[in-house]
VODRENSE-322069 format. One record per atom (N, C-alpha, C): residue number from 0; residue in three letters; atom name; x, y, z. Coordinates in Angstrom, 3 decimals, padded with zeros to 6 digits. Example, Ala and Ser with C-alpha at 12.3 -4.5 7.8 and 13.67 -1.06 7.14 Angstrom:
<pts>
+-----+---------+-------+----------+----------+----------+
! num ! residuo ! atomo !     east !    north !       up !
+-----+---------+-------+----------+----------+----------+
!   0 !     ALA !     N !  013.190 ! -005.690 !  007.800 !
!   0 !     ALA !    CA !  012.300 ! -004.500 !  007.800 !
!   0 !     ALA !     C !  013.200 ! -003.300 !  007.800 !
!   1 !     SER !     N !  012.850 ! -002.250 !  007.080 !
!   1 !     SER !    CA !  013.670 ! -001.060 !  007.140 !
!   1 !     SER !     C !  012.900 !  000.030 !  007.870 !
+-----+---------+-------+----------+----------+----------+
</pts>
This chain:
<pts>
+-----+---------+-------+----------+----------+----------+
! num ! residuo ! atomo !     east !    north !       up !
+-----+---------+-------+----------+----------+----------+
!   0 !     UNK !     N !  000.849 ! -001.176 !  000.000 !
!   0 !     UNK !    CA !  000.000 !  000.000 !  000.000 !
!   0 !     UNK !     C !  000.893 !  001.236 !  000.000 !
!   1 !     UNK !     N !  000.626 !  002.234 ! -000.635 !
!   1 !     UNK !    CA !  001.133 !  003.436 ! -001.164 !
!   1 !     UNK !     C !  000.324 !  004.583 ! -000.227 !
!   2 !     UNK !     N !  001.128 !  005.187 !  000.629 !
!   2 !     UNK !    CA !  000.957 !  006.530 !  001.549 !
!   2 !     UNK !     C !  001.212 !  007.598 !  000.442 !
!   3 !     UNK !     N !  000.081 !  008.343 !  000.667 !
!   3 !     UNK !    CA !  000.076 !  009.749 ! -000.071 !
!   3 !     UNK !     C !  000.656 !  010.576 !  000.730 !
!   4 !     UNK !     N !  001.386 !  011.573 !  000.838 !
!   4 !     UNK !    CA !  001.159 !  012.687 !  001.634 !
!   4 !     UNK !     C !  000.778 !  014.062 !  001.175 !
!   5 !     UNK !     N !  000.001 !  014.733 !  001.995 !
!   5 !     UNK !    CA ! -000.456 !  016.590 !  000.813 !
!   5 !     UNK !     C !  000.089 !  017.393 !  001.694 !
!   6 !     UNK !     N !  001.129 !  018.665 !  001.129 !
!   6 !     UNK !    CA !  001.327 !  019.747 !  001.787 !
!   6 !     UNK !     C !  000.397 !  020.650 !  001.649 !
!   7 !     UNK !     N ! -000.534 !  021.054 !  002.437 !
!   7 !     UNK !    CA ! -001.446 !  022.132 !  002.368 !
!   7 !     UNK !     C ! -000.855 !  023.588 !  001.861 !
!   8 !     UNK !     N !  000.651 !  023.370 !  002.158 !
!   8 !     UNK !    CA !  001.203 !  024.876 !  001.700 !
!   8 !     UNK !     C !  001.705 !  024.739 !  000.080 !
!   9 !     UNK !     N !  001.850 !  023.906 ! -000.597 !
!   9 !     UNK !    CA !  001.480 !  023.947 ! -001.698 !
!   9 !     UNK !     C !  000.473 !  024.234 ! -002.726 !
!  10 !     UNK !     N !  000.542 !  024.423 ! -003.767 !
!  10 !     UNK !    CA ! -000.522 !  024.437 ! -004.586 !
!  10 !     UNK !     C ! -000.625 !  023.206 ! -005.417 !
!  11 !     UNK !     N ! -001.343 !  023.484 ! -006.561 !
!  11 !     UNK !    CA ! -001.224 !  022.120 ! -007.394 !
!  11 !     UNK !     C ! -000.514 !  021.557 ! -007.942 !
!  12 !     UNK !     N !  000.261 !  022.760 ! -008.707 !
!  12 !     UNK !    CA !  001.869 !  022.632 ! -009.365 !
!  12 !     UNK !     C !  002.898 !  022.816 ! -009.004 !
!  13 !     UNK !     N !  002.653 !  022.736 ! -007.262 !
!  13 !     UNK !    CA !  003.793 !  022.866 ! -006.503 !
!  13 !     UNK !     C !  004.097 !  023.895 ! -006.153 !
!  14 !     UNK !     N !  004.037 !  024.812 ! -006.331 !
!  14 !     UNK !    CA !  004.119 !  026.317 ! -006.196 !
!  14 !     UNK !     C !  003.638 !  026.642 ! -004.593 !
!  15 !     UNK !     N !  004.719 !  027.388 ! -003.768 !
!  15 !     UNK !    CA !  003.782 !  027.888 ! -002.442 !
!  15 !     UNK !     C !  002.965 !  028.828 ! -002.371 !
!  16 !     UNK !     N !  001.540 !  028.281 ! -002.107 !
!  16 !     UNK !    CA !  000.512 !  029.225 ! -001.831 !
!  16 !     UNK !     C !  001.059 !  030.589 ! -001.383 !
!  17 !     UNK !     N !  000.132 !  031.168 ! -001.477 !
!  17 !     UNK !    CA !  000.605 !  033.038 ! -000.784 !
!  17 !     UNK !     C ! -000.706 !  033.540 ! -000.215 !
!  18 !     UNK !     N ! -000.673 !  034.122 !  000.922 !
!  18 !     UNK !    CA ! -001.774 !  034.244 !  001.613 !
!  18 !     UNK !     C ! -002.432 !  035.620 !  000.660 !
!  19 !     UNK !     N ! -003.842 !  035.712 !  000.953 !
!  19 !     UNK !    CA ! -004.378 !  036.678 !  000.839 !
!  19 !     UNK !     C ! -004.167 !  037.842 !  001.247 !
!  20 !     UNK !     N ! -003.842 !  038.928 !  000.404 !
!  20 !     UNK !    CA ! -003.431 !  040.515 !  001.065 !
!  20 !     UNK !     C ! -005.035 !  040.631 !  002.281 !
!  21 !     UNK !     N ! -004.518 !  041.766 !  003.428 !
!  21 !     UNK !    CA ! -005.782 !  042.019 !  004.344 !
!  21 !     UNK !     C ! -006.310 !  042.618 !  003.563 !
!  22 !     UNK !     N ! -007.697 !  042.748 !  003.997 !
!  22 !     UNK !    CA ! -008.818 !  044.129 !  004.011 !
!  22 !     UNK !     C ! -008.474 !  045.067 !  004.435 !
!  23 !     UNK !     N ! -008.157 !  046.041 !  003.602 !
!  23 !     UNK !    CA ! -007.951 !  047.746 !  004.381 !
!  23 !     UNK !     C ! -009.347 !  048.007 !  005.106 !
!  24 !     UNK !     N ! -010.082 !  047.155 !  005.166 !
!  24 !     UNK !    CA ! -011.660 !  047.939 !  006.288 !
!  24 !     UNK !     C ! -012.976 !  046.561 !  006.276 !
!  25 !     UNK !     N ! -013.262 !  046.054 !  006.885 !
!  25 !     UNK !    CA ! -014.343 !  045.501 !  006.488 !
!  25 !     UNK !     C ! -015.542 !  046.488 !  006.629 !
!  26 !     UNK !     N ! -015.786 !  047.643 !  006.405 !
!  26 !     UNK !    CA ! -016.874 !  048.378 !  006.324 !
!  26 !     UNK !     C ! -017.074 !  048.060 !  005.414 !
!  27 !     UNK !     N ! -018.634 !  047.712 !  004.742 !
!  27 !     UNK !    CA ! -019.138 !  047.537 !  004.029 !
!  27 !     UNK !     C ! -018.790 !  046.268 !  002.875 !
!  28 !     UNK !     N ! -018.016 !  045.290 !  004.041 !
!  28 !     UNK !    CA ! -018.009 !  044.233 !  002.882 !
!  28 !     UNK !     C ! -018.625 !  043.086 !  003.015 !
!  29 !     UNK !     N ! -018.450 !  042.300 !  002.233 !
!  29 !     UNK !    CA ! -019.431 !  041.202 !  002.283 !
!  29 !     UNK !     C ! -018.310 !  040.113 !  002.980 !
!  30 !     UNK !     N ! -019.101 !  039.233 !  003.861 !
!  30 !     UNK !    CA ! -018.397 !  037.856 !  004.847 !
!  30 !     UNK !     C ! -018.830 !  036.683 !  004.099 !
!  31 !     UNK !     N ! -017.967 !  035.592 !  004.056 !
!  31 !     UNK !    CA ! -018.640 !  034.492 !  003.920 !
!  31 !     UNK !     C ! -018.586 !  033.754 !  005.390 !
!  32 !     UNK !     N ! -019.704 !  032.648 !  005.567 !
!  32 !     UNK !    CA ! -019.490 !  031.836 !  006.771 !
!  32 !     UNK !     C ! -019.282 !  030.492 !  006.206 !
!  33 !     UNK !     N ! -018.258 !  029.823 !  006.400 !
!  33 !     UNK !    CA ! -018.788 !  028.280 !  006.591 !
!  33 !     UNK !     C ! -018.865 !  027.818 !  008.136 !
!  34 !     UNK !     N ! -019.982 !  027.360 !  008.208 !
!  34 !     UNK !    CA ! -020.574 !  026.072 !  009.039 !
!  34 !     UNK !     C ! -019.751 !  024.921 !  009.241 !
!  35 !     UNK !     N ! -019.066 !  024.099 !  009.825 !
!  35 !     UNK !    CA ! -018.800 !  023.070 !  010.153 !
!  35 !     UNK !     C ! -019.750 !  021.574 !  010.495 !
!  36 !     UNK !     N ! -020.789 !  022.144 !  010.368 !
!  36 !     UNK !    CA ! -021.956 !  021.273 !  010.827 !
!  36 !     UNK !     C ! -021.914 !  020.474 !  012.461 !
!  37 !     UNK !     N ! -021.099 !  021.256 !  013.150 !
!  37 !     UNK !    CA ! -020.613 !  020.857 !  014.728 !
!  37 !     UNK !     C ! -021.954 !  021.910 !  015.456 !
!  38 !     UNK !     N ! -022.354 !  021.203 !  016.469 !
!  38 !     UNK !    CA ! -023.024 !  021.650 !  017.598 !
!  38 !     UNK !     C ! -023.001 !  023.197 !  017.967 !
!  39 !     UNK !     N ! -021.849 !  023.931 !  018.012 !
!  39 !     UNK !    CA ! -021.682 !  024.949 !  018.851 !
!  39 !     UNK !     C ! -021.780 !  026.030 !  017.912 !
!  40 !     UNK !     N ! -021.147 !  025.533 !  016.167 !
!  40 !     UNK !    CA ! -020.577 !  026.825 !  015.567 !
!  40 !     UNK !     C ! -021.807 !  027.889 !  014.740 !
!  41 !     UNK !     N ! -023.083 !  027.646 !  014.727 !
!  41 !     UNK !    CA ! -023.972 !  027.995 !  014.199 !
!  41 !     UNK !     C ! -024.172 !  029.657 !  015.400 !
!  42 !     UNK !     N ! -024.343 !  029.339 !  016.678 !
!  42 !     UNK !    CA ! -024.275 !  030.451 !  017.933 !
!  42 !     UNK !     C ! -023.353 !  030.740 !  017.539 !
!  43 !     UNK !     N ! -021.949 !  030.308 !  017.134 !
!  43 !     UNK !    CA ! -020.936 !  030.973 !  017.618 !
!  43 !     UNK !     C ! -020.347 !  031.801 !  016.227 !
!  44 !     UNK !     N ! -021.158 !  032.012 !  015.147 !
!  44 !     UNK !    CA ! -021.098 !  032.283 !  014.092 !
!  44 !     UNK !     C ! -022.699 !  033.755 !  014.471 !
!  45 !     UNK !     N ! -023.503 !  033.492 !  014.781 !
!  45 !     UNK !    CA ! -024.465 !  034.401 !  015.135 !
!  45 !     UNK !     C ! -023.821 !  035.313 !  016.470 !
!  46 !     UNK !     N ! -023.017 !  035.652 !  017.108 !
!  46 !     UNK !    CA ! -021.711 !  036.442 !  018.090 !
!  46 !     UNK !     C ! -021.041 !  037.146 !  017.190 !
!  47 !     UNK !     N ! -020.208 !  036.239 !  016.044 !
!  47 !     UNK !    CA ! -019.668 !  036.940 !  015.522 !
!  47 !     UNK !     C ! -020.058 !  038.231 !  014.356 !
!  48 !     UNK !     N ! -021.598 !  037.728 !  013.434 !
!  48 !     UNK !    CA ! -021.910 !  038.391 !  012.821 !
!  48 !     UNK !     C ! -022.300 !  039.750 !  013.185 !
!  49 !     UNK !     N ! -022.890 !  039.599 !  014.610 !
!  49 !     UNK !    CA ! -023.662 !  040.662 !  015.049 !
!  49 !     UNK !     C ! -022.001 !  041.723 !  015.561 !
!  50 !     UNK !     N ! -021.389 !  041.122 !  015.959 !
!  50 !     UNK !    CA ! -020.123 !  041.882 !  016.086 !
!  50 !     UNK !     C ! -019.548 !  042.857 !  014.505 !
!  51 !     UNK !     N ! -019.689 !  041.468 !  013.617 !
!  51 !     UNK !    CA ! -018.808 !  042.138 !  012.499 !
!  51 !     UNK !     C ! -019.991 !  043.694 !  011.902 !
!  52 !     UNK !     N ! -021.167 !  043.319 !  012.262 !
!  52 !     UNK !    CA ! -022.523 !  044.428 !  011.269 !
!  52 !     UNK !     C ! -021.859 !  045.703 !  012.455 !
!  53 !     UNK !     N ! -021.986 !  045.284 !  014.022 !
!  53 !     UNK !    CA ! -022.425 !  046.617 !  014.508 !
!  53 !     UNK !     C ! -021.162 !  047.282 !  014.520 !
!  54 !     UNK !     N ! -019.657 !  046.602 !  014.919 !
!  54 !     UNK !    CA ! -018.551 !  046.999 !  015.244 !
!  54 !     UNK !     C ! -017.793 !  047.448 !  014.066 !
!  55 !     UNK !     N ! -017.933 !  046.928 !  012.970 !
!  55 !     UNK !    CA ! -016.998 !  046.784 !  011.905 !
!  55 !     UNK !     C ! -017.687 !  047.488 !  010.369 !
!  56 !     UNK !     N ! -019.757 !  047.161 !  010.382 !
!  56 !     UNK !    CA ! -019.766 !  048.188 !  009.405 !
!  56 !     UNK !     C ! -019.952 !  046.858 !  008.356 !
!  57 !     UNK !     N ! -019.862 !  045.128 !  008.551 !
!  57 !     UNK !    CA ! -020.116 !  044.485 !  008.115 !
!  57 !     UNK !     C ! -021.431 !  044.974 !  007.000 !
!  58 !     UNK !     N ! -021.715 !  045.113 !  005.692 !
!  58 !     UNK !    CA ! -022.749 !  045.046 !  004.857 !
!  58 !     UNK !     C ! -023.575 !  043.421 !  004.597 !
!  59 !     UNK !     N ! -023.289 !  042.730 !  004.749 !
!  59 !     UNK !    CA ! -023.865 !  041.403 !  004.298 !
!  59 !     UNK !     C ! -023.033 !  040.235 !  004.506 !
!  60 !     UNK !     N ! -023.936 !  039.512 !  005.031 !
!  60 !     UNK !    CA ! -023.194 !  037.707 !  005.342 !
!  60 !     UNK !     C ! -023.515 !  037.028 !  004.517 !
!  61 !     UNK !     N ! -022.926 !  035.857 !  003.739 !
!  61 !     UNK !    CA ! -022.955 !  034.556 !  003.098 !
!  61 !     UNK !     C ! -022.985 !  033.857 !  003.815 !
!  62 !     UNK !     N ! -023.877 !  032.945 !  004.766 !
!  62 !     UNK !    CA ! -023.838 !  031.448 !  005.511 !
!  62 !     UNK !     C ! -023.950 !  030.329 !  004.970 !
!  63 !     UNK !     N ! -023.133 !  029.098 !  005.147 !
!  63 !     UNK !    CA ! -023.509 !  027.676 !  004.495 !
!  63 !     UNK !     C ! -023.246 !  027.255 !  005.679 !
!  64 !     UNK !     N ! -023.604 !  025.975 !  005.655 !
!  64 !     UNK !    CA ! -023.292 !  025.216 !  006.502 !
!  64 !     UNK !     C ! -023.093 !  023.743 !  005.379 !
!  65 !     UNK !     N ! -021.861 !  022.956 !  006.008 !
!  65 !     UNK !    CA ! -021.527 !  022.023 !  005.214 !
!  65 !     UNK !     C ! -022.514 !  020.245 !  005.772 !
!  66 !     UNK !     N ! -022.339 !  019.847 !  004.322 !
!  66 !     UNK !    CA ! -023.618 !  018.567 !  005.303 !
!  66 !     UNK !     C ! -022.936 !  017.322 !  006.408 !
!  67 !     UNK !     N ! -021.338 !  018.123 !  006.567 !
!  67 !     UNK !    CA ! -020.923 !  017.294 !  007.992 !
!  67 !     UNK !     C ! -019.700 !  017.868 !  008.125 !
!  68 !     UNK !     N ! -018.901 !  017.675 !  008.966 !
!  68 !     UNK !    CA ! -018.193 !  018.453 !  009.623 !
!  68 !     UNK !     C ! -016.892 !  017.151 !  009.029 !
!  69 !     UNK !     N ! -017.322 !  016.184 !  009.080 !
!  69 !     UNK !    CA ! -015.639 !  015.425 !  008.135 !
!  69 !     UNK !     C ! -015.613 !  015.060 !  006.469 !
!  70 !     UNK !     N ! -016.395 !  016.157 !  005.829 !
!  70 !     UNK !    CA ! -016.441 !  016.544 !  004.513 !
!  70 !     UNK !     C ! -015.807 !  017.491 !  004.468 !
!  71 !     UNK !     N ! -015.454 !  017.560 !  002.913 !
!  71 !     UNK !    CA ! -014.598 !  019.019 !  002.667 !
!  71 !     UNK !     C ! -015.795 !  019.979 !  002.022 !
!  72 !     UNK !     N ! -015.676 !  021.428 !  001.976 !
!  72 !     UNK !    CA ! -016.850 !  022.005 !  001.471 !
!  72 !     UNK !     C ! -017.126 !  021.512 !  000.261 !
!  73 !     UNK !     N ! -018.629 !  021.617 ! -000.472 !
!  73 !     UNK !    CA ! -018.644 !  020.878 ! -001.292 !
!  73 !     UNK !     C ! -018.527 !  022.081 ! -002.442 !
!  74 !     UNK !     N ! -018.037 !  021.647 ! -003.777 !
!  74 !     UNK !    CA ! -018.078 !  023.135 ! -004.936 !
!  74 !     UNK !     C ! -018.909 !  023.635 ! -004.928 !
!  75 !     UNK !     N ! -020.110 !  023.251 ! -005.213 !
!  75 !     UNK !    CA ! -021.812 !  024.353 ! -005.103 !
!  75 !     UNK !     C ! -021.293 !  025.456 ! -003.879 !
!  76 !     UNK !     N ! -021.171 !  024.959 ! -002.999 !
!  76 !     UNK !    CA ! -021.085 !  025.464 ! -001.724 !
!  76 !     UNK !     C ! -019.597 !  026.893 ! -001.902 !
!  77 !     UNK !     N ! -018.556 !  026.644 ! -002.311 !
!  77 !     UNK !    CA ! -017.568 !  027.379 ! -002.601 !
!  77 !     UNK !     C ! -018.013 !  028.704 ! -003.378 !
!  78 !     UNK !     N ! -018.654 !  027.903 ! -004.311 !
!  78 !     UNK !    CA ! -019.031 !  029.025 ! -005.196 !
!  78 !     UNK !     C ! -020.147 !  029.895 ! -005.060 !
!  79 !     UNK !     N ! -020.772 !  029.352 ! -003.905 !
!  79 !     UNK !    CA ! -021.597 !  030.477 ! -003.868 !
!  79 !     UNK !     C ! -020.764 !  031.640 ! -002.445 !
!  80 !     UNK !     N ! -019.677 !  030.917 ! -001.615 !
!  80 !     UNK !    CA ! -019.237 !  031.684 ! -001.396 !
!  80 !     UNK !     C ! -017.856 !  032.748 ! -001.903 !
!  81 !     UNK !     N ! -017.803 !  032.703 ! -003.449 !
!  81 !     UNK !    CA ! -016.860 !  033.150 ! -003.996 !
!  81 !     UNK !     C ! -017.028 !  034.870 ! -003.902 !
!  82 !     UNK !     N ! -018.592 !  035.055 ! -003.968 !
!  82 !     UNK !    CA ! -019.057 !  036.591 ! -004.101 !
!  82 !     UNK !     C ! -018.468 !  037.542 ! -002.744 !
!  83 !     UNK !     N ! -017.708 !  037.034 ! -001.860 !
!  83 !     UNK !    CA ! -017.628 !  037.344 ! -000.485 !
!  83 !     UNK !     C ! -016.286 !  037.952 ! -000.377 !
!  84 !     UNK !     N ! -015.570 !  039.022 !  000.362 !
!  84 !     UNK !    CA ! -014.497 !  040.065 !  000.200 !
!  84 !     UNK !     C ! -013.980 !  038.930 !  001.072 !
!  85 !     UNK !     N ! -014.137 !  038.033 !  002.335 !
!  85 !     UNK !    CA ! -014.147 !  037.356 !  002.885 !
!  85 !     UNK !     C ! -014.697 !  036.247 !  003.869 !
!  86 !     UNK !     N ! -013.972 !  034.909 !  004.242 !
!  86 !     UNK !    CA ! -014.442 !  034.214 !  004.617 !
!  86 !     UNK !     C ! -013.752 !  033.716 !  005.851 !
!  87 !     UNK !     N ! -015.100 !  032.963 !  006.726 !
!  87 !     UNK !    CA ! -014.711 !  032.598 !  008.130 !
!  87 !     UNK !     C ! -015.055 !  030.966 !  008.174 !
!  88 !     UNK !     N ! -014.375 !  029.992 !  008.111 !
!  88 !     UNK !    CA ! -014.200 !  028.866 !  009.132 !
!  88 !     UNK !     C ! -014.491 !  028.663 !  010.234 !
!  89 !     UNK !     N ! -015.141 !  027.983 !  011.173 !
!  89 !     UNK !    CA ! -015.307 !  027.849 !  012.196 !
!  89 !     UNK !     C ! -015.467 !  026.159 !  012.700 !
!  90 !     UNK !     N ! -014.696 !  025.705 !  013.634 !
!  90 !     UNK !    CA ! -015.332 !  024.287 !  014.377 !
!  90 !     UNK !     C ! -016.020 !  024.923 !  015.269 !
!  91 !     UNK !     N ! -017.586 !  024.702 !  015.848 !
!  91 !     UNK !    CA ! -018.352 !  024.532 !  017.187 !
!  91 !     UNK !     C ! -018.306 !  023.701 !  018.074 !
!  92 !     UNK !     N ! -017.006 !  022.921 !  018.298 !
!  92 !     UNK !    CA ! -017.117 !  022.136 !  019.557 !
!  92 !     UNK !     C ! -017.078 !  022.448 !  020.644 !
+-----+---------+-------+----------+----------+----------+
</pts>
């Protein structure tokens, strides 16, 4: 049997990923959420939103929630959070 291994800091062609430049402001931008489909992160995603609208000037959330928490997001799901200046991850355990 043949062990794969994946560097997450790679890309496809090998190349090292490069993080995303910041947001000069999240005023008025759009969030994405993913869901983990865990117990806790749905509240703990409704804390944060209300933080990001009143504190930050947040304009609009994208929420999914994925259909389990040891899946990877599914593409439908990506792409509808592509429209988003940014996105949040969360486990709820």
């Amino acid at each position: 049997m043949t062990i794969r291994v994946l560097d997450p800091r790679q890309g496809a062609q090998g190349e090292a990923m490069q993080m995303a430049p910041a947001l000069a402001s999240l005023n008025g931008a759009v969030v994405g959420m993913i869901d983990n489909a865990k117990i806790g992160t749905e509240r703990l995603f409704d804390f944060i939103e209300e933080i990001l609208r009143k504190d930050y000037g947040v304009r609009e959330f994208i929420r999914r929630r994925k259909p389990d928490a040891s899946r990877p997001v599914p593409p439908q799901m990506l792409a509808e959070l592509s429209g988003a200046d940014a996105v949040l991850s969360a486990i709820g355990d």
